[in-house]
Biopython code that builds the backbone (N, CA, C, O; Angstrom):
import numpy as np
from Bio.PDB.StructureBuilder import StructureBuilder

atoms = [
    (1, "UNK", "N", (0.826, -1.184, 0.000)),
    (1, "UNK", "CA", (0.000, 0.000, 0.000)),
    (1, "UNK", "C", (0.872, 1.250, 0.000)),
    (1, "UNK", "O", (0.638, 2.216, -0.726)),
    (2, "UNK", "N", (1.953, 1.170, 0.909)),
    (2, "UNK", "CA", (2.960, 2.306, 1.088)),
    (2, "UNK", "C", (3.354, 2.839, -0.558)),
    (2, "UNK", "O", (3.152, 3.935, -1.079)),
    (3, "UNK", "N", (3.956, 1.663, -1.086)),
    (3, "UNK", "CA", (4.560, 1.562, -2.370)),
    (3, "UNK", "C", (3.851, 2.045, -3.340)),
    (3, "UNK", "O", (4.413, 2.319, -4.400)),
    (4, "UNK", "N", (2.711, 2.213, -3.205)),
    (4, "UNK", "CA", (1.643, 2.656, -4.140)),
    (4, "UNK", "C", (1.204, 4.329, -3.699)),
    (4, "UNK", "O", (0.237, 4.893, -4.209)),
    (5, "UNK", "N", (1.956, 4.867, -2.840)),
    (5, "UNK", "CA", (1.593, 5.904, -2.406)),
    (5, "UNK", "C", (0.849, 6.244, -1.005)),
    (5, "UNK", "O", (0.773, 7.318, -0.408)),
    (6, "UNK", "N", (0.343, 5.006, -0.691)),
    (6, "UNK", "CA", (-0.359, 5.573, 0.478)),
    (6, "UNK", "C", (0.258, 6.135, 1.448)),
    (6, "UNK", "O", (1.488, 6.108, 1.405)),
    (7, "UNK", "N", (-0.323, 6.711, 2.438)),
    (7, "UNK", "CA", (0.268, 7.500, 3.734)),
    (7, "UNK", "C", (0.709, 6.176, 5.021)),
    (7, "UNK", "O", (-0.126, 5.393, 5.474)),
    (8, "UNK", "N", (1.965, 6.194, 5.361)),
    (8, "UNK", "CA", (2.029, 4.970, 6.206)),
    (8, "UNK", "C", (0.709, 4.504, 7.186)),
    (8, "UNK", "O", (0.189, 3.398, 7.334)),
    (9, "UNK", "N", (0.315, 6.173, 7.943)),
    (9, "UNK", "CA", (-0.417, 6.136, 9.263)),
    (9, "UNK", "C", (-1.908, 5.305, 8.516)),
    (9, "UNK", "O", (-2.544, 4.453, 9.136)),
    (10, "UNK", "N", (-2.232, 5.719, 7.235)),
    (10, "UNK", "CA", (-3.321, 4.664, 6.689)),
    (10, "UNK", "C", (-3.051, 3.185, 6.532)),
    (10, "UNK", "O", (-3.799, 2.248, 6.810)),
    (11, "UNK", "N", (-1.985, 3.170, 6.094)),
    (11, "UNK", "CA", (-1.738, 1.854, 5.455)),
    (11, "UNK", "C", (-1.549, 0.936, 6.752)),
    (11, "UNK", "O", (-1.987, -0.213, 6.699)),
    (12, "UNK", "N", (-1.050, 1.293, 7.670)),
    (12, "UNK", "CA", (-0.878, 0.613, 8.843)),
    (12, "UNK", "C", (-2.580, 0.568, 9.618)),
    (12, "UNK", "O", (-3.116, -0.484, 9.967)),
    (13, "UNK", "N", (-3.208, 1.944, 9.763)),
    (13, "UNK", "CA", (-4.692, 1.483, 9.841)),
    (13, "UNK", "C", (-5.722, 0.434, 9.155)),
    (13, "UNK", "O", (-6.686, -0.187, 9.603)),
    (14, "UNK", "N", (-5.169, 0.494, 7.999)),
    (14, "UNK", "CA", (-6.117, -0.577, 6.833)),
    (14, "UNK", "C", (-5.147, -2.047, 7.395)),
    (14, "UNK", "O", (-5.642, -3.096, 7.808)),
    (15, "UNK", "N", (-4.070, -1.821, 7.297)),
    (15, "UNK", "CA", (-3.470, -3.587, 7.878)),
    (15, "UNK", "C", (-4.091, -4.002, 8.680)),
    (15, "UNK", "O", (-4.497, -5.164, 8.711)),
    (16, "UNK", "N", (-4.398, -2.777, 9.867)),
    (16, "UNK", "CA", (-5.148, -3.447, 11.420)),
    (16, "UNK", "C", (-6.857, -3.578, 11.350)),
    (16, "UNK", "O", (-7.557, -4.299, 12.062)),
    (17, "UNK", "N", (-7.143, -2.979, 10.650)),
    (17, "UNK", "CA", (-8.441, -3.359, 10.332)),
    (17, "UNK", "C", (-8.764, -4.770, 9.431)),
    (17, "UNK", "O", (-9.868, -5.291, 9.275)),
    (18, "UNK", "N", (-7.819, -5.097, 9.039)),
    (18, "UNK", "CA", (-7.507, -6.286, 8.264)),
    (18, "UNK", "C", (-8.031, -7.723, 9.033)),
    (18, "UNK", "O", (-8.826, -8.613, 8.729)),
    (19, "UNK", "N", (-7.012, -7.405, 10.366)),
    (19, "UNK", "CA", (-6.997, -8.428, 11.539)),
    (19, "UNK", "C", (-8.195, -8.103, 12.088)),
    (19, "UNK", "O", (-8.880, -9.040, 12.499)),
    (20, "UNK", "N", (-8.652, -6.887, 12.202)),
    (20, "UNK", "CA", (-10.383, -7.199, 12.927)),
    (20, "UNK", "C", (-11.481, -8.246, 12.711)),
    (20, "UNK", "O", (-12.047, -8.825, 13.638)),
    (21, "UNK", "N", (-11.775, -8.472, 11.193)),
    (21, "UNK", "CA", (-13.053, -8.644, 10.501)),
    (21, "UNK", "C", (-12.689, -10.588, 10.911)),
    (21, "UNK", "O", (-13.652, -11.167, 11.412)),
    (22, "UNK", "N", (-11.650, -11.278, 10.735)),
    (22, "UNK", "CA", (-11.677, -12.422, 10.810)),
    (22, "UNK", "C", (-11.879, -12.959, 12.309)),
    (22, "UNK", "O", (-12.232, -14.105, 12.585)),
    (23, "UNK", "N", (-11.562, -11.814, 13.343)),
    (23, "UNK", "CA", (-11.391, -12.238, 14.805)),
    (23, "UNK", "C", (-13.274, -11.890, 15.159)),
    (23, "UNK", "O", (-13.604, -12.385, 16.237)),
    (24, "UNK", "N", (-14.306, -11.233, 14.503)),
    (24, "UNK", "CA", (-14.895, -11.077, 14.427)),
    (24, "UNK", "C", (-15.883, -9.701, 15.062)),
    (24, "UNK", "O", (-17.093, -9.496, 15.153)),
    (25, "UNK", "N", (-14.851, -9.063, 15.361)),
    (25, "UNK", "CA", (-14.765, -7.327, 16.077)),
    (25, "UNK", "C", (-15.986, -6.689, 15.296)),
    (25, "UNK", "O", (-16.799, -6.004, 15.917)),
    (26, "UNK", "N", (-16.104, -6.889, 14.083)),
    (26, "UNK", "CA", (-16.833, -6.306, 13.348)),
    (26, "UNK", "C", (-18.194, -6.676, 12.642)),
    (26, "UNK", "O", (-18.769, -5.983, 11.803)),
    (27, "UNK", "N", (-18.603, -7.897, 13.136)),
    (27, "UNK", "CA", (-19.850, -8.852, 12.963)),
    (27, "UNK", "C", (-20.921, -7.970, 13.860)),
    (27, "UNK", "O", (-22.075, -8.138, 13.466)),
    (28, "UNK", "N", (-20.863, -7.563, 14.364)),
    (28, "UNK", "CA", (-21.792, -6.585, 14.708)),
    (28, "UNK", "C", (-23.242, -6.280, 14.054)),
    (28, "UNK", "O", (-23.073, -6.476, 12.851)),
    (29, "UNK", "N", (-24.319, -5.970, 14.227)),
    (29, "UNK", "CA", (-25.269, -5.453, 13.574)),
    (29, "UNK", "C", (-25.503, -4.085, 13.965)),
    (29, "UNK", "O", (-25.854, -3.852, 15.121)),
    (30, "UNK", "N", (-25.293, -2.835, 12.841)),
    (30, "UNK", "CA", (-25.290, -1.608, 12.926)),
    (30, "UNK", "C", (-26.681, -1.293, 12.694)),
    (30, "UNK", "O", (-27.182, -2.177, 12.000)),
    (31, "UNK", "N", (-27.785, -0.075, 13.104)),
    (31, "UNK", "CA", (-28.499, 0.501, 13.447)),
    (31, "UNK", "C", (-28.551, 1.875, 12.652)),
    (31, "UNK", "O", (-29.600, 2.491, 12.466)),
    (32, "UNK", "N", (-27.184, 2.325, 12.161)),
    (32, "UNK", "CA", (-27.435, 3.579, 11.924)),
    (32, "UNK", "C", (-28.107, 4.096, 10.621)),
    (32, "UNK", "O", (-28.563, 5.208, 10.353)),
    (33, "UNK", "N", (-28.025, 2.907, 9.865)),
    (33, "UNK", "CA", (-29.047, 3.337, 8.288)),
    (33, "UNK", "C", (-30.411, 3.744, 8.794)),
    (33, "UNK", "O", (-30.964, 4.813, 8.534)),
    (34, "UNK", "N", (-31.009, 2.529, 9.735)),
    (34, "UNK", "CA", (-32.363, 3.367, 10.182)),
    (34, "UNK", "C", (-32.805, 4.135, 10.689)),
    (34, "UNK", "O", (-33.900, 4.639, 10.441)),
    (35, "UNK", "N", (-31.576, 4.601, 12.075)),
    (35, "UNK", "CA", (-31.667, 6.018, 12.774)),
    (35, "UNK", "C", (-31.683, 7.237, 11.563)),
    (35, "UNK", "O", (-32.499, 8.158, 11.584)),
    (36, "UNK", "N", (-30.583, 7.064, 10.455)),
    (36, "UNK", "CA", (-30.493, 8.058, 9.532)),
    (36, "UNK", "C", (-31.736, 8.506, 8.660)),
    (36, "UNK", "O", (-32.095, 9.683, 8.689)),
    (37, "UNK", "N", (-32.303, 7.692, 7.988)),
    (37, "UNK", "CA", (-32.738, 7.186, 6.953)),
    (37, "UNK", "C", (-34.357, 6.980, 7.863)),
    (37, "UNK", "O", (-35.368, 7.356, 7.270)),
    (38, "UNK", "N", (-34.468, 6.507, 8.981)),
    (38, "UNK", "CA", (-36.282, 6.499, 8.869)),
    (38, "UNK", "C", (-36.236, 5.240, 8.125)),
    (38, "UNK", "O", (-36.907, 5.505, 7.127)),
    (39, "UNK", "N", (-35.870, 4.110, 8.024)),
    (39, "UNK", "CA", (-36.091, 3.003, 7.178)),
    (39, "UNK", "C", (-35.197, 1.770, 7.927)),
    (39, "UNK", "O", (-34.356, 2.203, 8.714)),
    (40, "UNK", "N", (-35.249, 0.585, 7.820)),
    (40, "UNK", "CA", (-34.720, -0.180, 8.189)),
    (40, "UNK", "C", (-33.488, -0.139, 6.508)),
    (40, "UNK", "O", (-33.962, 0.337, 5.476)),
    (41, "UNK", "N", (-32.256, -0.592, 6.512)),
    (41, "UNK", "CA", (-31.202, -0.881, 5.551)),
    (41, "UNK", "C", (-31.702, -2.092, 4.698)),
    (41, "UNK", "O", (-32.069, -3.146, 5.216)),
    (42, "UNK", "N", (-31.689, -1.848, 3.259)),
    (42, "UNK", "CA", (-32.148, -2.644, 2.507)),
    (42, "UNK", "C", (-30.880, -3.612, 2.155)),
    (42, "UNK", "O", (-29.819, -3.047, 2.419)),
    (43, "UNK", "N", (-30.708, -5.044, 1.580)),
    (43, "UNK", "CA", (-30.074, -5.291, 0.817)),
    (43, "UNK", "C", (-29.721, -4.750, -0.298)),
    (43, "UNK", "O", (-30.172, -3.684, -0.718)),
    (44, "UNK", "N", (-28.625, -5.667, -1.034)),
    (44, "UNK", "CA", (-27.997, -4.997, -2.145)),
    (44, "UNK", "C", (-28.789, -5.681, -3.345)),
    (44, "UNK", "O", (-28.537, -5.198, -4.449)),
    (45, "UNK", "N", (-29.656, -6.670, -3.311)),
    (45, "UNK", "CA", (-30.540, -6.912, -4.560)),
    (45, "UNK", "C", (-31.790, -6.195, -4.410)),
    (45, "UNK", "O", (-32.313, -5.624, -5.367)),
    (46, "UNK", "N", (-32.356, -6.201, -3.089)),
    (46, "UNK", "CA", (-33.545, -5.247, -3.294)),
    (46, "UNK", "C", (-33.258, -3.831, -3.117)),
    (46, "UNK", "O", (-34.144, -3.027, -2.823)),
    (47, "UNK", "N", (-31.932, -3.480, -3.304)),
    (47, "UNK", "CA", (-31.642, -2.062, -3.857)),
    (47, "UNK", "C", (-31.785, -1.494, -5.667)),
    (47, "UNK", "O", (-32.194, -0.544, -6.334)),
    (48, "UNK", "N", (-31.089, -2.919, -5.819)),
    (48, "UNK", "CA", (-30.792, -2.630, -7.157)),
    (48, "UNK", "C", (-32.261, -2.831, -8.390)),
    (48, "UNK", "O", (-32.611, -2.199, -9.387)),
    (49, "UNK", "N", (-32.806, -4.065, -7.651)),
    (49, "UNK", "CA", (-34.410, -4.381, -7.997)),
    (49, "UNK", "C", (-35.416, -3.082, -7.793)),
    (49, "UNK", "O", (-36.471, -3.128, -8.426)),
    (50, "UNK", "N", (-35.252, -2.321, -7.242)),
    (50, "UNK", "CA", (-35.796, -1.250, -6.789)),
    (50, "UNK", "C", (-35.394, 0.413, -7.833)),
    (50, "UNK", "O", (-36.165, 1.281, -8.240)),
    (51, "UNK", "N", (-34.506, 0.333, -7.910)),
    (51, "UNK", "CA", (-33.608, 1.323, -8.826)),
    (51, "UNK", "C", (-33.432, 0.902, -9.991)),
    (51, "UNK", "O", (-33.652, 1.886, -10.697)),
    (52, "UNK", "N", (-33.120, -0.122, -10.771)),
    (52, "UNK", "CA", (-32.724, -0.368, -11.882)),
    (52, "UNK", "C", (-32.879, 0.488, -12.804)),
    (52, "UNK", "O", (-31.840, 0.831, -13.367)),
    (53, "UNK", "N", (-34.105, 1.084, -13.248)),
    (53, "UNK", "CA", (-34.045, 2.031, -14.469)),
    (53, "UNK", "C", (-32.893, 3.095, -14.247)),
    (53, "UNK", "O", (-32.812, 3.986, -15.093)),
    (54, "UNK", "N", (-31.868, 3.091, -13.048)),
    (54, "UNK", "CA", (-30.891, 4.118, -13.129)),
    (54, "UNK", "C", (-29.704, 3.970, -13.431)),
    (54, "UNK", "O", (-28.812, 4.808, -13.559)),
    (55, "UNK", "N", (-29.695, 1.781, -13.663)),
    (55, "UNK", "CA", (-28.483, 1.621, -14.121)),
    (55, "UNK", "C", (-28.421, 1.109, -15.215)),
    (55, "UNK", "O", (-27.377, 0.699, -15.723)),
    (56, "UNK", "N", (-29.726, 1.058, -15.811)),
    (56, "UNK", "CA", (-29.551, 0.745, -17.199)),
    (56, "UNK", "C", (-29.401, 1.826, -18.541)),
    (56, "UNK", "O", (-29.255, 1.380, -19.679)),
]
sb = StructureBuilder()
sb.init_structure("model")
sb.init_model(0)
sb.init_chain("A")
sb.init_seg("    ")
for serial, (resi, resn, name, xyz) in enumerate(atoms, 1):
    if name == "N":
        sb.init_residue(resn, " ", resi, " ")
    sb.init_atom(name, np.array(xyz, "f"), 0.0, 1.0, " ", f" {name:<3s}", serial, name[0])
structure = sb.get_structure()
């Protein structure tokens, strides 16, 4: 990542976030789409099922 330009203090953040997701730190269920949004968080097919005429 360094080698490619990144800023060490990121690249060393993105490494350690790396080790989070498998230890399972981040399995979590977040809340904040619906606090934001007034809606419960949709999936990513009934997003796209929903929108389509915008990606075609």
């Amino acid at each position: 990542m360094i080698a490619s330009g990144m800023a060490a203090e990121v690249a060393d953040a993105m490494a350690e976030l790396g080790t989070l997701a498998p230890k399972g730190y981040l399995a979590g269920i977040e809340d904040s789409i619906e606090k934001t949004l007034g809606h419960p968080a949709r999936d990513f097919e009934t997003f796209i099922a929903e929108n389509a005429q915008t990606f075609s």
